[in-house]
Each structure stands twice: as C-alpha cells, then as structure tokens.
C-alpha positions in Angstrom: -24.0 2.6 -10.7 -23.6 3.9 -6.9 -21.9 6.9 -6.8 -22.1 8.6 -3.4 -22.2 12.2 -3.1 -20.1 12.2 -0.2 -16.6 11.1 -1.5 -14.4 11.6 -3.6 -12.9 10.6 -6.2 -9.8 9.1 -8.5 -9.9 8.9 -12.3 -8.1 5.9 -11.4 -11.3 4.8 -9.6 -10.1 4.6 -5.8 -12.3 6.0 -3.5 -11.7 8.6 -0.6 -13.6 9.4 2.8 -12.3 12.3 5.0 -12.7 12.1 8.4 -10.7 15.1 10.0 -7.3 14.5 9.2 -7.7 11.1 8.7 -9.3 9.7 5.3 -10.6 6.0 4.3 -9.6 4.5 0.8 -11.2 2.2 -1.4 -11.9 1.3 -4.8 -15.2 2.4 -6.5 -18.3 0.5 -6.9 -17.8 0.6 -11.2 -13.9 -0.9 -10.4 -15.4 -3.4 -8.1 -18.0 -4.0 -11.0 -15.1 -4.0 -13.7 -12.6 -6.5 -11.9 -14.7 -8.9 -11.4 -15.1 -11.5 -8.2 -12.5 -10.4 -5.6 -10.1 -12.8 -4.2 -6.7 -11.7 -2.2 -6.0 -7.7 -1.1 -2.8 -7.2 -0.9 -1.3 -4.4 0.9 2.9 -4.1 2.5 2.8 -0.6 3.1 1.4 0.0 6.5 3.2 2.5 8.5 4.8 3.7 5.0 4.3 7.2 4.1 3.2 7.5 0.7 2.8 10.5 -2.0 -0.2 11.1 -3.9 -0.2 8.2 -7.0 2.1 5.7 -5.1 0.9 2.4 -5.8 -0.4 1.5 -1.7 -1.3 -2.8 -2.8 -3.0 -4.8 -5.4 -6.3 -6.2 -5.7 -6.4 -9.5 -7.2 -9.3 -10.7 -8.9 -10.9 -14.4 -10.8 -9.3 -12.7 -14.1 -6.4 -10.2 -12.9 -4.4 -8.3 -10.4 -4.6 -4.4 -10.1 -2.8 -1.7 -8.6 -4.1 0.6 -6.2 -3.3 4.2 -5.7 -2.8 6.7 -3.3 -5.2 9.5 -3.8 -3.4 11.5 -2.1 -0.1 11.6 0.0 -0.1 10.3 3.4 1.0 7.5 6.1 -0.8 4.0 5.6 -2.4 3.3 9.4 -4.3 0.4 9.0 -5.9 -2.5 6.6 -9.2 -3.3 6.8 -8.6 -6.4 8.8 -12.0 -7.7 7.6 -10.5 -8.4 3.7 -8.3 -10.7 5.2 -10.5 -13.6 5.5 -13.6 -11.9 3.6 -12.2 -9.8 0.4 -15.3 -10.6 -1.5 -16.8 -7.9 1.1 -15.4 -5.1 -1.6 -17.9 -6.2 -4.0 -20.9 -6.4 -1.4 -20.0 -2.9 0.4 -17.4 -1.2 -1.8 -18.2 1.9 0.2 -19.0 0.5 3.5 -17.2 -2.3 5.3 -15.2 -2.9 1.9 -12.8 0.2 2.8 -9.1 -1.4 1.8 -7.0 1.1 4.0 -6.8 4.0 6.8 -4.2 6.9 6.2 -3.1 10.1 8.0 -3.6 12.6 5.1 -0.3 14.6 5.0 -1.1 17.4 2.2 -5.3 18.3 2.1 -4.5 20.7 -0.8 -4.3 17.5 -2.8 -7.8 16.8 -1.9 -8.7 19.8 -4.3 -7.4 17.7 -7.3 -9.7 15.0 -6.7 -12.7 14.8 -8.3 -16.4 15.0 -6.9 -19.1 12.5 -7.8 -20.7 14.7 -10.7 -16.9 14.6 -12.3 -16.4 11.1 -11.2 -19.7 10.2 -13.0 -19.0 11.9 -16.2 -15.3 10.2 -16.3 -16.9 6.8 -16.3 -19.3 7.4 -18.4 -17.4 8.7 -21.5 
C-alpha cells in the first residue's frame, strides 16, 4: 500500500498536501483501493468555506457513493478539472494528478490533529 511520507492524513482516509497556506485534498491510495473503479466526482462547494469534517463532495464508484471530508477548515478554490472527463485518474495517481480539490487552509492548528503516515499506516492496518 502507498503511503507517502509527505502527507498527511484522515482516519477517514482523505489525503492532505500543504503548500504554504494553501493545501491539496484527496482520497488515499487504500480508499481508492477500497471503493473500487471510480466513476463521477462530485463536488458543489467551490468558493464555500468549510470547517474541518464538513462533507466537501462525493465520490461515486461501480458499487457505491462516498462522502468526502474536509481535513481541515478552509475555502474550497478549485476542482481538479482533470476528474471531470477522467475520474478514473484517482485510482491511477491517487496522490498525483488524482488531487480532488484546492483549498485556502483557514485554521493550521488543525493540521496538528491529523495524522502522519506512520499513524495513518497503523489505523489501516488494525
């Protein structure tokens, strides 16, 4: 299971990427693994500021649809415009090109409560 050192984490498995004050969100390789073949990402909250565990779209797989959580609060600034026409791409590059959405982090004290990939590991492996 890829598990890269540099991100972190969700128990919820959603991925995050800091990049100053701006931080890319996905979901985790095992999630990607779990749901299945990726079909439709669906995600109304650009330009919404959102606290940390607000549900920020769905994820829609062959056998099921999924929520998606904020890791942490923040304003929604983009969707990966390449799941539009390509969603299937989460399952190739969850951490790469599969990012699902941009946001302005707007509290990084949260980012202490998330988890690192050591944690991460252990939580999916129990």
């Amino acid at each position: 299971m890829n598990i890269p050192e540099n991100l972190l984490y969700t128990e919820d498995h959603e991925w995050l990427r800091l990049e100053g004050d701006v931080a890319f969100i996905g979901v985790t390789d095992f999630a990607q693994k779990e749901l299945g073949d990726i079909v439709f990402v669906e995600v109304e909250t650009v330009d919404e500021e959102l606290g940390k565990g607000d549900a920020f779209g769905t994820i829609e797989a062959v056998k099921t649809v999924s929520d998606m959580f904020m890791p942490v609060s923040g304003t929604v600034l983009e969707l990966n415009e390449l799941l539009d026409g390509e969603p299937e791409i989460i399952n190739k590059d969850p951490y790469g090109k599969g990012w699902i959405v941009k946001i302005s982090v707007s509290n990084k004290a949260e980012l202490d409560e998330l988890l690192d990939a050591t944690a991460y590991k252990a939580n999916v492996e129990e």
